[in-house]
N, C-alpha and C positions, 0 to 999 in steps of 0.2 A: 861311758865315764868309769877308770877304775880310783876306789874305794883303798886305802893306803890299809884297812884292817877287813879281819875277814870275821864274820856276823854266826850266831848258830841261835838254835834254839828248837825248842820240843815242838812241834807243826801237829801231832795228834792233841786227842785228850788226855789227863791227867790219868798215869795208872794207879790202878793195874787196867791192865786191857789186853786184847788178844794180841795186837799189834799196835809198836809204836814209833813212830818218824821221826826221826831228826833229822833236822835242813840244816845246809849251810852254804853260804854266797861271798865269795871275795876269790882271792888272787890265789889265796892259802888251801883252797878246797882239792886240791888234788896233792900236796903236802900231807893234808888230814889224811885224805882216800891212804895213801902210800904207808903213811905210820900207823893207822889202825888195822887195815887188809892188807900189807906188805908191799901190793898193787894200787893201779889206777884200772878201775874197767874199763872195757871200751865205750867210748859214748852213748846213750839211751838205751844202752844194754842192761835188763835188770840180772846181777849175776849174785852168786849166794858165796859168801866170802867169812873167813874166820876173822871175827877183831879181835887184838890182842894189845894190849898197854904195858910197853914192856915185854915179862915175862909173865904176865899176868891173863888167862886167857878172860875176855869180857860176856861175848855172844857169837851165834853162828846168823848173819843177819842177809839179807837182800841189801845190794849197795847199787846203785844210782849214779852215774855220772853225768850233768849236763854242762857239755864245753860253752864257753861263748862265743857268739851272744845268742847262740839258741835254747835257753832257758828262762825261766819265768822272771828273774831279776837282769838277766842281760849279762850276766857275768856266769864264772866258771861256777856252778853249783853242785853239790852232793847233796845224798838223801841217805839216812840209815836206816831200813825199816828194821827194827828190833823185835824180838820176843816183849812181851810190853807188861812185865813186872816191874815195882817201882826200886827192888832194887840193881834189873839190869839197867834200866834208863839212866840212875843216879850214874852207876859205875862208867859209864859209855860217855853221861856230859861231863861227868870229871876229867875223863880223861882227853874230851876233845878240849875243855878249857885251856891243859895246862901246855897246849900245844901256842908257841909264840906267835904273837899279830891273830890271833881267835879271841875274839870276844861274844857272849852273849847278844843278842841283836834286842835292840830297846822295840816297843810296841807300834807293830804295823813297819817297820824298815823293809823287810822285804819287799813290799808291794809299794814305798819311797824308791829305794833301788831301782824299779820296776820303771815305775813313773820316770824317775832323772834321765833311766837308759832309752826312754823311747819304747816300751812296750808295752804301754798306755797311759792314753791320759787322764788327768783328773777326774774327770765325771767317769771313766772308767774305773778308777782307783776306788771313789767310793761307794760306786755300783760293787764293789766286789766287797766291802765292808759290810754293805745293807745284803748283801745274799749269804754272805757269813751270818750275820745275827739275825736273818728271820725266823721267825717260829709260825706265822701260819702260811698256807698257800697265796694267797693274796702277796704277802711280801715276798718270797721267793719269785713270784712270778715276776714280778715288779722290777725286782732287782736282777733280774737276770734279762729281760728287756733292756737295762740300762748295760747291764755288764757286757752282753753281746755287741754292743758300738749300738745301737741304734738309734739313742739319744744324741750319743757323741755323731755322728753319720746329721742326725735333724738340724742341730746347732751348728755345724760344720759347713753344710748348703744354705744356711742364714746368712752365715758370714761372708760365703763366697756371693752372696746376692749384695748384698752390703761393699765388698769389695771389687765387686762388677763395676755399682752405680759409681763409689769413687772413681776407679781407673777411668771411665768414660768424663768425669767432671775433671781431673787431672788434665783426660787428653786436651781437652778444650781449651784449658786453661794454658796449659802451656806449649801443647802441641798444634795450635789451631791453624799454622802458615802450611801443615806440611798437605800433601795431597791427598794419604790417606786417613784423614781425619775427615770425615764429613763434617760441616755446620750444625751447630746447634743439638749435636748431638748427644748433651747430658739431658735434655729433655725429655729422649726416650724412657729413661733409666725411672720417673715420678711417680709412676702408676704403678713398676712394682714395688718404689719401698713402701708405696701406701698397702697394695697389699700385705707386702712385709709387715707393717704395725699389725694391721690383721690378726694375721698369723700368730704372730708374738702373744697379742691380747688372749687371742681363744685358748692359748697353751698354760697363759697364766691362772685362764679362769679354772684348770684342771686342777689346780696345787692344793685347795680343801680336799680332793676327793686323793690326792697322792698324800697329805700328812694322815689321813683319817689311817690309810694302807696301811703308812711305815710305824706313825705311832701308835694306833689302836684308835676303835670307835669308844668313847666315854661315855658310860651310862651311870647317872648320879643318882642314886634313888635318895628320895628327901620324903618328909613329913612329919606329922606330931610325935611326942615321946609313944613308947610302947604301941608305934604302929605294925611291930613286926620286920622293921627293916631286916638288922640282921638276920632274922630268922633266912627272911628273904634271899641275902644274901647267898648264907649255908645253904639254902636250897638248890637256887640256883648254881653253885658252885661244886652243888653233891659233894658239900666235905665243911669240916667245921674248919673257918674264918674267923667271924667275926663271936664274941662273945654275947650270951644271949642271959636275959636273967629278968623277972616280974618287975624289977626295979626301976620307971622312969629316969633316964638318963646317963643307963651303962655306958653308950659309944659317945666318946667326950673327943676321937679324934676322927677323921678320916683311915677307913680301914679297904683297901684295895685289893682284888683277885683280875687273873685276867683269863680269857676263855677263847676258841679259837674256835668261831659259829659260823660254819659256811666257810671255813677259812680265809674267817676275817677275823683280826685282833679286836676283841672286845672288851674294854676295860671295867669293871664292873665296881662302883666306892659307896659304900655306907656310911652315914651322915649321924651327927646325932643330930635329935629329936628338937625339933623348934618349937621353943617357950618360949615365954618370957622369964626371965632366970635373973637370981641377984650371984649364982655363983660363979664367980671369977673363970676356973679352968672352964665351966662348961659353956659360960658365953664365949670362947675362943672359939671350941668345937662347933658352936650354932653359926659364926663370922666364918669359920674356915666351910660349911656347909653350903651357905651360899654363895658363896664367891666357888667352889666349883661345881653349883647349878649352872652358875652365869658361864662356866668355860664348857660343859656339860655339849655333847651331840645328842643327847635325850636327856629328859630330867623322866626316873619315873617315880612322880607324885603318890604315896602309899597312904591311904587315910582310914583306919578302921570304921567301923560301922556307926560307931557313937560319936564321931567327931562330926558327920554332917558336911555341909559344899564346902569345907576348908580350902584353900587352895594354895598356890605360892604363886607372885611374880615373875613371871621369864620371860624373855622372849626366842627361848630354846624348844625344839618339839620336846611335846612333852604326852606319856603318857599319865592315864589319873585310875586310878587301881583302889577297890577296896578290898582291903585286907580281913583275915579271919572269915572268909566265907563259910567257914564249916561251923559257926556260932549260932548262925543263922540261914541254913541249908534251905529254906522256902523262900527267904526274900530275895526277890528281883532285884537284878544289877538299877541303881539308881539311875537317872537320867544325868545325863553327863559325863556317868563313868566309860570308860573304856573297855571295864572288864573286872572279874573278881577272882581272889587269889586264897588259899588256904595253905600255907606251909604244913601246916597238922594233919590233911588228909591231901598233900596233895595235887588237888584241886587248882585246874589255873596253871599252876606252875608251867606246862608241856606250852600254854599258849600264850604266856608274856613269852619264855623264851622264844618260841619264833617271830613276836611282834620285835621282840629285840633284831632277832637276826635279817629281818625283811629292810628294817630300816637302817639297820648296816649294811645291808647288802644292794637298796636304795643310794645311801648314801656314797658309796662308791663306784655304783654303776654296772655296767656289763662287762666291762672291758678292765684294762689294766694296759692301756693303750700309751703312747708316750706323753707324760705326763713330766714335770717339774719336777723333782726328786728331791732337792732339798732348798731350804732357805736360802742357800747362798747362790745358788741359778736363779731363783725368785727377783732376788736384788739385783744381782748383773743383767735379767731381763730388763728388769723395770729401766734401769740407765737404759740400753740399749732404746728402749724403745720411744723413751724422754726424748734422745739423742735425736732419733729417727723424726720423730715429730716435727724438733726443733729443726733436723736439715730440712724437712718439705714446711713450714712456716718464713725460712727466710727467705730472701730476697736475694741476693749476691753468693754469687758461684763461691767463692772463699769460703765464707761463712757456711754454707751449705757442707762445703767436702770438709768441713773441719768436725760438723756433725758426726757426717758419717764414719769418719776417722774416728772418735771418739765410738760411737756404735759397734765398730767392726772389733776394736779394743776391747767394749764390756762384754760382745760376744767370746770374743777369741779366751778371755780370761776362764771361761767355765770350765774350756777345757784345761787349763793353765797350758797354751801356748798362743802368743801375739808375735806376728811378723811383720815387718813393715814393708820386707824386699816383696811382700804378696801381690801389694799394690800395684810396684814396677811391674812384676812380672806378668799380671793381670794386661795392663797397658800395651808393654810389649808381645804381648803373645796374640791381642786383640788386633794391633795394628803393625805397619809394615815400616814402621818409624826407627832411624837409624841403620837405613840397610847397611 
């Protein structure tokens, strides 16, 4: 597909920096090449060329040509690797702006481009989103499983099982006089869409353990005023967060850090302190407290010494922690608790954080295996599999392929491409019909 303008934009990070990229995708990229380096290099040749704007000389840079459609968007594309000061980079996009049909490329086009031209699909496109934004190993790992096709490759042989079972219920249906049609042969096709539900199901059941990945494990610490949360917090954070003071009722909102234990995103939120309270802001902060205990993958319940078996309602794991251990250095962890903590000396700290980290590392498992990746796989499963159910519930061959037609559709959508000639071709390639 070409693009009637041609796209640019800064592909490094923000400088200054040792080196920095500008990309550009459309029709006009070897115009660009020509008026800033004189030349066009040869193709995936990295060659070191003068830009110049005008009479103006810019940078001495590495230039990049990739013709199409062998490059990342499918089109003619260049690359400027620059000296990566922020005032060559300005000079250089100035002057590719003022260059006619270039425009700046709006956010994520390149890899839209990519996608329109056939050089991946959707679930590839934002596999390649989630491996750009990870920050701990866990996601990276995740997302480059997805990015490599393997998800797209899992979903792709669903659909071809799905478009099997049609073409075999088509052939019956309308090919049944001919000789190479056996009788009765969409019957064979029952067993595996049932396994296929299967399938389907056990894949869904992965997706708490793939949101936990991509959005981080949540740990809500909650309990009474001046039980030390913050403190908690800052500790475990090794850095001052949340603010800390003698005063019942400092943290009035939700105050969040995130940490990367085992390389897994672990989101860590201080609460304020649960009273009973007549004052307006701080009963917010107590409603906004429990409400994300309740969303919470651990709540860790923090109760100093003097407050006794306090507890909170959840039905989240929950750790139960007493606080200021160092107040009272000879008493014994109470029955009940989990463990004892001392921000002042210390104390505790080294072993909530691994009790944290076991149970993130629990809750996502061994693996990083193929797994759902986002919400909107989730939902296109879910139909598919409604679908699937409803063709092995009915009764009449119609009804049945009309399921699966709809199935093979909320499949094929994940990757955002549906065909319908698949069918035929399925049919025709299956049998000897129409010689």
């Amino acid at each position: 597909m070409q693009f009637a303008d041609t796209i640019y934009a800064l592909s490094s990070g923000r400088p200054p920096a040792g080196v920095a990229v500008v990309r550009l995708s459309g029709q006009q990229a070897r115009a660009v090449a020509s008026a800033l380096a004189g030349s066009v290099p040869p193709p995936r040749v990295a060659t070191l060329m003068g830009l110049t704007s005008g009479d103006r000389a810019l940078d001495r840079a590495i230039v990049l040509f990739f013709a199409a459609p062998h490059s990342f968007t499918g089109e003619d594309c260049l690359e400027l690797h620059l000296h990566g000061g922020a005032s060559v980079v300005a000079a250089v996009l100035e002057a590719v702006a003022a260059i006619d049909g270039v425009r700046m490329a709006e956010p994520g086009e390149f890899t839209r481009r990519a996608y329109l031209n056939g050089k991946m699909d959707l679930a590839a496109a934002e596999a390649l989103g989630d491996l750009i934004a990870a920050e701990t190993e866990a996601q990276r790992l995740f997302a480059l499983t997805s990015a490599e096709g393997r998800q797209s490759m899992l979903y792709a042989s669903w659909r071809a099982r799905v478009i099997h079972a049609l073409a075999m219920i088509e052939a019956e249906l309308d090919f049944a006089d001919e000789g190479d049609v056996p009788g009765s042969v969409a019957k064979a096709v029952w067993t595996d869409i049932a396994g296929l539900v299967d399938d389907i199901s056990v894949h869904l059941d992965g997706f708490a353990r793939a949101e936990i990945i991509r959005e981080g494990f949540r740990v809500v610490i909650v309990g009474p005023p001046n039980a030390g949360k913050s403190s908690l917090l800052n500790a475990l954070a090794r850095r001052e967060v949340a603010i800390v003071t003698a005063e019942p009722g400092t943290t009035r909102d939700l105050v969040e850090v995130s940490l990367d234990l085992a390389g897994i995103k672990v989101i860590l939120t201080d609460t304020a302190g649960l009273r009973e309270t007549t004052n307006a802001a701080e009963a917010i902060g107590i409603r906004k407290a429990l409400t994300a205990a309740r969303d919470a993958n651990l709540v860790v319940w923090l109760v100093p010494p003097e407050t006794g078996d306090a507890t909170i309602e959840t039905d989240r794991a929950m750790l139960k922690v007493m606080s200021k251990s160092d107040l009272h250095p000879s008493r014994a962890i109470p029955v009940g608790f989990d463990g004892a903590i001392s921000t002042v000396s210390g104390g505790g700290v080294d072993w909530l954080i691994g009790m944290i980290e076991k149970r993130a590392r629990d809750s996502v498992g061994t693996t990083t295996g193929l797994l759902p990746a986002r919400q909107r796989h989730v939902g296109l499963l879910r139909q598919a599999r409604s679908h699937l159910e409803g063709a092995l519930g009915h009764v009449g061959l119609e009804l049945r392929a009309e399921e699966l037609r709809l199935a093979a559709g909320s499949i094929g959508r994940i990757a955002g491409h549906v065909d319908v000639e698949d069918v035929l071709d399925a049919v025709f390639s299956s049998f000897c019909i129409g010689k």
